[in-house]
ROTORNU-840022 format. One record per residue (C-alpha): residue in three letters; x, y, z. Coordinates in steps of 0.2 Angstrom, whole numbers, plus 5000, padded with zeros to 4 digits. Layout:
! ROTORNU-840022
AlaXYZ...
***
This chain:
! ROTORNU-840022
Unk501150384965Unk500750294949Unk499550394935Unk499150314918Unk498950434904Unk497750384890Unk496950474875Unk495350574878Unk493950484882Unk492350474868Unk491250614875Unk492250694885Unk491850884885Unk493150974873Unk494951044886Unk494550914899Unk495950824906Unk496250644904Unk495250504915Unk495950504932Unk497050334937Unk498150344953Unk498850194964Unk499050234984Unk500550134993Unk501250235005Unk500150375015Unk500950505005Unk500250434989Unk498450434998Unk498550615003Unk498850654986Unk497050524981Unk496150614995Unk496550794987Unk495650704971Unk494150644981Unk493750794991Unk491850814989Unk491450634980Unk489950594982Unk489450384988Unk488050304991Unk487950165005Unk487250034994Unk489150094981Unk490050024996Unk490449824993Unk491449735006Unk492049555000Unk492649495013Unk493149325007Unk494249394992Unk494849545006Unk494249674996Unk493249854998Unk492749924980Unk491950094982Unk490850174968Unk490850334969Unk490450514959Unk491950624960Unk492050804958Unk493350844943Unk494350984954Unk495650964939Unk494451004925Unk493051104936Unk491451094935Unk490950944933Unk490950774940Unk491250594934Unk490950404939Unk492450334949Unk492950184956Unk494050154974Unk494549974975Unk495449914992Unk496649784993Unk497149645008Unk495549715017Unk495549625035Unk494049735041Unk492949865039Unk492049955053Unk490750115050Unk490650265065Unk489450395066Unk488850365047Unk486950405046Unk485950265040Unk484850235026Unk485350185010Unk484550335002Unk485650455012Unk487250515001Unk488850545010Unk489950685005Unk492050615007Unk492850775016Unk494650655015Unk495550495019Unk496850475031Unk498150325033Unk498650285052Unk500150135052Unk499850005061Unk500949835060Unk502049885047Unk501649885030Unk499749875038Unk498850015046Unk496950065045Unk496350205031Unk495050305038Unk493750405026Unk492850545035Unk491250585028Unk490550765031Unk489350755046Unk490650675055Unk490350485050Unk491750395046Unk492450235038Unk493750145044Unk494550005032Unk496049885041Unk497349825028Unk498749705029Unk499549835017Unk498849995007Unk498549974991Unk497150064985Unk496750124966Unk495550254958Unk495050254942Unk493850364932Unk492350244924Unk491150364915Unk491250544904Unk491250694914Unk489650774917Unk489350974921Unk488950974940Unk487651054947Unk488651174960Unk490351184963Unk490851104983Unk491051284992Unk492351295008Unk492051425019Unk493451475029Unk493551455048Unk492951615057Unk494351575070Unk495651625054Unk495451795053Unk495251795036Unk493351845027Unk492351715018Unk492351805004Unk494151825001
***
């Protein structure tokens, strides 16, 4: 896992953390960029597939779970992009889609497939020759308007509330 530390950005809010930069390689390092995405927020018509130059670039607003409270413009570039295939995904380019995580199953080694599942039960599924993937913060942070809430499965015994 690479991270680049900077000086604070221009108009960040005063004790916010720096702007967020963190490579993926391995499915260890994109567990660790799917912990930062949880609850981004994209918009269908944010999702560029290039499929001559083999990239995905995904524009997204992610909520700044190291900062709280508010949210900021990121990007999420793919790299040696051999297909992209939506499942489930509801339609429309008006409808937003909430990133609940990203997964990374192998395939022919160093390739595999990065899946995004999107809340709803919509996915993304990106093929790559390898992983490298990237996200960067693009924007100062802005208050969010409600915090992502959890709730925890009935099943665990445990009250939502605690």
């Amino acid at each position: 896992m690479s991270t680049e530390v900077g000086t604070v950005t221009e108009g960040m809010p005063k004790g916010a953390s720096e702007p967020l930069r963190l490579l993926a390689l391995d499915a260890d390092d994109l567990q660790i960029m799917s912990a930062a995405l949880q609850d981004a927020i994209v918009h269908p018509a944010d999702i560029i597939w290039d499929q001559r130059a083999r990239t995905l670039t995904i524009e997204l607003s992610r909520f700044c779970w190291e900062c709280g409270g508010t949210r900021v413009r990121a990007a999420l570039p793919f790299g040696d992009v051999q297909r992209v295939q939506s499942r489930r995904r509801p339609r429309g380019e008006g409808v937003p889609l909430e990133l609940l995580a990203m997964d990374f199953m192998p395939g022919a080694a160093p390739g595999g497939e990065v899946v995004l599942m999107f809340a709803a039960g919509g996915d993304l599924r990106v093929e790559v020759e390898c992983l490298d993937a990237v996200v960067s913060d693009l924007s100062a942070r802005w208050p969010a308007r409600a915090a992502p809430v959890h709730p925890l499965d009935d099943a665990s015994g445990q009250d939502e509330g605690a």
